[in-house]
C-alpha positions in Angstrom: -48.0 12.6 21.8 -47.6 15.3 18.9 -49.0 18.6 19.0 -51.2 19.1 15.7 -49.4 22.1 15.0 -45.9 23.6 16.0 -44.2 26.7 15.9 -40.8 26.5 15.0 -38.2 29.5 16.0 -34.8 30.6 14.7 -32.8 28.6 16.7 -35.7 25.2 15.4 -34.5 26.1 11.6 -30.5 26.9 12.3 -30.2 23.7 14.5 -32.1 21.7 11.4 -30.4 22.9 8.9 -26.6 22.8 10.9 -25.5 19.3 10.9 -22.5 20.6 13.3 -25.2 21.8 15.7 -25.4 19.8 18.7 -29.0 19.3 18.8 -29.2 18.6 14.9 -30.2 14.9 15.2 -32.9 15.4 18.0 -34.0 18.3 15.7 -34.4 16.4 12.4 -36.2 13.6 14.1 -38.6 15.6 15.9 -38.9 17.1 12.7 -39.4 13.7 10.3 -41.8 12.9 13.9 -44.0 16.1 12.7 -43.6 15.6 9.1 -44.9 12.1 9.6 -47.8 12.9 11.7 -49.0 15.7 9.3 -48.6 18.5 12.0 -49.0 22.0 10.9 -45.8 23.9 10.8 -45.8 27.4 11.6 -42.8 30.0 11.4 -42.8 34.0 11.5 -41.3 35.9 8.5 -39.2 37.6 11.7 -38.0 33.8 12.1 -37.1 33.6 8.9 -35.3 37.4 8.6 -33.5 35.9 11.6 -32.6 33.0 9.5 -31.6 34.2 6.9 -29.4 36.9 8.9 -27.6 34.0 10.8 -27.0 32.2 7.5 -25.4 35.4 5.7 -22.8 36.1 8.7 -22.0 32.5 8.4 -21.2 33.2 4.7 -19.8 36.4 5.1 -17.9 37.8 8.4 -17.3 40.9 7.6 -21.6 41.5 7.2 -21.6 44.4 10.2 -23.4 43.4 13.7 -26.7 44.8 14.3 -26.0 45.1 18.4 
C-alpha cells in the first residue's frame, strides 16, 4: 500500500537523480509508484540546500567542506 503523502530526504533526491547510485532504479520506481498514485510529495528547503550542496561538490572539488 502507498502512503498518501511522502517525505522525501537528501539522500531520496541524490539517489533519483544519480543513475550511478546503487539504489537509483528502486528509487525511480518507487517514485513513478508515487507519481502514479497521486501521493503528495513533500521536501524541506534544508533538503534541497543539501541538494543542491551535494550537486555543486560534484561539479566542483575544490568547493571547501563545511565539517
Amino acid at each position: 500500500m502507498i502512503s498518501r503523502s511522502v517525505f522525501i530526504d537528501t539522500w531520496g533526491w541524490i539517489a533519483l537523480g544519480h543513475r550511478s547510485d546503487p539504489r537509483h532504479t528502486e528509487v525511480s520506481q518507487f517514485y513513478q509508484t508515487l507519481r502514479t498514485n497521486n501521493a503528495l510529495i513533500y521536501t524541506s528547503d534544508y533538503v534541497l540546500d543539501e541538494v543542491v550542496t551535494l550537486l555543486f561538490r560534484r561539479i566542483n572539488p575544490r568547493y571547501p567542506s563545511l565539517t
